[in-house]
N, C-alpha and C positions, 0 to 999 in steps of 0.2 A: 157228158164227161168233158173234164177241163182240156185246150188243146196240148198235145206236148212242146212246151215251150221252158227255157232257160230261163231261169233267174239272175240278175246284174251281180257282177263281183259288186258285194259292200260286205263291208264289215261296223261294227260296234264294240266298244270297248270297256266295256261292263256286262254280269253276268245278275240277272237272267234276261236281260234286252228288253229297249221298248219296241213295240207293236208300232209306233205311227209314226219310226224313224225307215221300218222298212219300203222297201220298194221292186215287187208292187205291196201292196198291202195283202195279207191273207186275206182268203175268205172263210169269214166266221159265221156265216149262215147262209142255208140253200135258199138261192129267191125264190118265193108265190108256195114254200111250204105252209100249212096252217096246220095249227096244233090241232088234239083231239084227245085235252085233258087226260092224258095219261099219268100225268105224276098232280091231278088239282087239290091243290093245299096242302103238299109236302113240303118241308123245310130243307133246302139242301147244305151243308158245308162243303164248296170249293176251292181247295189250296191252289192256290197257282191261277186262280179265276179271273183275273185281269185279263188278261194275252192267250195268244196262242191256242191250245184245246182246249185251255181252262173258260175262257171269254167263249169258244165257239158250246160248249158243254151247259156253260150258264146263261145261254140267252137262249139254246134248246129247251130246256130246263123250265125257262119263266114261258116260252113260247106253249110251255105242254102246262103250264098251270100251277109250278113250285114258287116258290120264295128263294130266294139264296141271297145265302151268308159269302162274302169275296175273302177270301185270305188272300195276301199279295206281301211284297215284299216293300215297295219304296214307291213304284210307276203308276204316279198318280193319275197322269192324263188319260192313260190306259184304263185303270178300274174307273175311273169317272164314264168314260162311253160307256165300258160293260153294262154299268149303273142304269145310264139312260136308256140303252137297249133293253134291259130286264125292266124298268119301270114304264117304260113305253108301250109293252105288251099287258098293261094293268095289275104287277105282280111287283114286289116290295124286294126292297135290299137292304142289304146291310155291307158296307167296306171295314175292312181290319188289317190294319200293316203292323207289318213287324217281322219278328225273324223267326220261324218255326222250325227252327234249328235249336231250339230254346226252350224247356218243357213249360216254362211258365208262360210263357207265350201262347201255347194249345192249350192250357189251362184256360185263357184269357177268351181267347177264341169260342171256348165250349161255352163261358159264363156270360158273355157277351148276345151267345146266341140263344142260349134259355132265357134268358132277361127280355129279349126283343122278343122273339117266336115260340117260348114254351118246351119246344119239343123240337126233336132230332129227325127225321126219318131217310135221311141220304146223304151220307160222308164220301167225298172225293179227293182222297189222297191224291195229288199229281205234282205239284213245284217240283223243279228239279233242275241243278247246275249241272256243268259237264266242265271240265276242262282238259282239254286233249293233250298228250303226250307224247312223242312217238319213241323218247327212251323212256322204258320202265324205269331206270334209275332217277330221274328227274320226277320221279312221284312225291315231291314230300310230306312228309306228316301232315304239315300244316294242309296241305291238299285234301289229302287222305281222310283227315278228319272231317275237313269240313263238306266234302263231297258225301260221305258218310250221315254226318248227324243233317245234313240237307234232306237226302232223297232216303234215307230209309230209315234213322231213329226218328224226324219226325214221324213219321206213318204209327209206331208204336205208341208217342207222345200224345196227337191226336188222340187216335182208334181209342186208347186206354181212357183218356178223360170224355168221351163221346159215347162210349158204350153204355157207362150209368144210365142214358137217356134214350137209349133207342129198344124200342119196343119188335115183339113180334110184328115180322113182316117190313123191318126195317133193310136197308142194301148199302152194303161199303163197297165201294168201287174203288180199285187201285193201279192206277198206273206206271205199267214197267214201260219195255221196249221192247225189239229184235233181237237187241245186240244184246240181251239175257240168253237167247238158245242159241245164238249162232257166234259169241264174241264180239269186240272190236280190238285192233291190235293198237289203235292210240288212245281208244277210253276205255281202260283197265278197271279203273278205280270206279269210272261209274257205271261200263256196263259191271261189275261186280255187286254193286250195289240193287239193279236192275234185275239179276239175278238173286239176291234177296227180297225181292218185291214179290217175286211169284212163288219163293219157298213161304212167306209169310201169309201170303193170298190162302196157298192149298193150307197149308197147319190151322189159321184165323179159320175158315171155315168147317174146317170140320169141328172145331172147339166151340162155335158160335151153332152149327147146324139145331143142336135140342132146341137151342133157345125160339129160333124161329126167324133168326137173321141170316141174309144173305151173303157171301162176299165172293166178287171175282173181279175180273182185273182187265187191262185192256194194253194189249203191246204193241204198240203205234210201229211202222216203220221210219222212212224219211216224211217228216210231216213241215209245212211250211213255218215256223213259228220264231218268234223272236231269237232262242236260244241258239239257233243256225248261224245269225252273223255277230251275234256277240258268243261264239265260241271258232268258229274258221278264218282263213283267211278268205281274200277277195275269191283267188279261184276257184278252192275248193266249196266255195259258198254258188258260184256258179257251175258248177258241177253236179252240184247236189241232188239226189235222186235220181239221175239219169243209169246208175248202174242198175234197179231193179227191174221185172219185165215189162210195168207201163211204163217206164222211160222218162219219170216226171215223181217233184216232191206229190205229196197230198196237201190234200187244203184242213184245215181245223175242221170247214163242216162236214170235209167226209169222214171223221173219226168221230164226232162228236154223235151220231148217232147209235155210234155202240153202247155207248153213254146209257143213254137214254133205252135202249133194250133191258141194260144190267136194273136198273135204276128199276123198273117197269114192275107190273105182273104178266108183262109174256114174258119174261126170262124165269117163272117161278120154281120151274123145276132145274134147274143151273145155282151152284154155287161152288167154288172151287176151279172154276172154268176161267180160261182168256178169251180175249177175242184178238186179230191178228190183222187190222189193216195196215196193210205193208205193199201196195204193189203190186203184188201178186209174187213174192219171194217165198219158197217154199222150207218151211222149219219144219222143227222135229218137236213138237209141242207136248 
């Protein structure tokens, strides 16, 4: 286990943050794990797959034997490691920017990746902005939507152009958060949206269940990742995580293994389900 230690006041000034301005760096994989083919020659789509859970999810991913597709936003320094990470372990990628806020965009994404890989077998919803608030009235529209069509109508945008191609025994993995069952009182907007991630998770599944597809979802706590200091300031950036009962953010690789469960055939009898690493904070699931 990591020790309990403080992360430096930094900030960043753009939203969803680069990866290899922070300090210290996440860790996006456990050292001296070795795979043991549990996802070999599934094709995965990763939104937000550059950084953060997305990078630690996609180099688990190629470590266990998949392919993945990176969706990402602009950070290119960022998805190019991913790249080299996933192709390092003998397993193929594909990078796609753009803005999946945008339905033509996950359109783009889906055709992009039948063209290189044929086939679908594990979509991960995860990008996601925040920007904090602490008067509700200073929510604007222009916020409102765009925190909106970021973190939860893409997931429909995707899901919808992704579904033609996934067969029985196919898995969509969706990432909410905490601050879906418990609040936040300065991200409204987006734990709001967080909480539509897990009403869509439970409804998507049961609608998907005949078919023979899975879906469930993963609701991170404080996790170390870009979006921390390009949405806080200095201190609350040092601050960060210390109020749950391990007393420390998480690392990408300790979430990313949830991933990798949902994704699997041990999770086969689960759909409709989250998982909750958070600290050890106790919700009401």
């Amino acid at each position: 286990m990591p020790t309990i230690t403080k992360k430096p006041g930094q900030t960043q000034k753009k939203q969803p943050g680069d990866e290899h301005k922070m300090d210290p760096l996440p860790k996006y994989f456990k050292e001296g794990y070795k795979g043991n083919n549990l996802l070999k020659d599934k094709i995965a789509i990763i939104t937000g797959g550059d950084s953060g859970i997305g990078r630690a999810v996609a180099i688990l991913f190629a470590e266990e034997g998949a392919d993945v597709v990176i969706s990402y936003l602009n950070e290119e320094k960022d998805a190019k490691l991913t790249q080299s990470e996933i192709e390092n372990r003998g397993r193929k990628s594909l990078l796609i920017s753009g803005d999946i806020s945008e339905s033509k965009h996950c359109q783009s994404i889906v055709k992009q990746t039948m063209k290189e890989f044929g086939k679908i077998d594990i979509l991960v919803n995860n990008a996601a902005i925040q920007f904090p608030q602490e008067d509700f009235l200073k929510i604007s529209d222009e916020q409102l939507q765009k925190t909106f069509a970021t973190n939860i109508f893409a997931y429909f945008y995707l899901t919808r152009e992704a579904l033609p191609h996934m067969k029985k025994g196919a898995t969509i993995i969706n990432t909410s958060s905490v601050t879906a069952y418990r609040g936040s009182h300065h991200l409204i907007d987006y734990s709001s949206t967080k909480g539509a991630i897990v009403s869509f998770t439970r409804s998507l599944s049961e609608n998907l269940a005949e078919k023979g597809i899975r879906v469930n979802g993963v609701a991170p706590g404080p996790i170390w990742t870009p979006l921390i200091p390009a949405s806080f300031s200095k201190k609350k950036v040092a601050d960060f995580g210390e109020d749950v009962p391990m007393e420390r953010p998480g690392e990408p690789s300790e979430v990313a293994p949830c991933y990798l469960f949902l994704a699997s055939h041990l999770s086969s009898y689960m759909t409709g389900q989250f998982l909750h690493p958070n600290g050890g904070e106790l919700i009401n699931t």
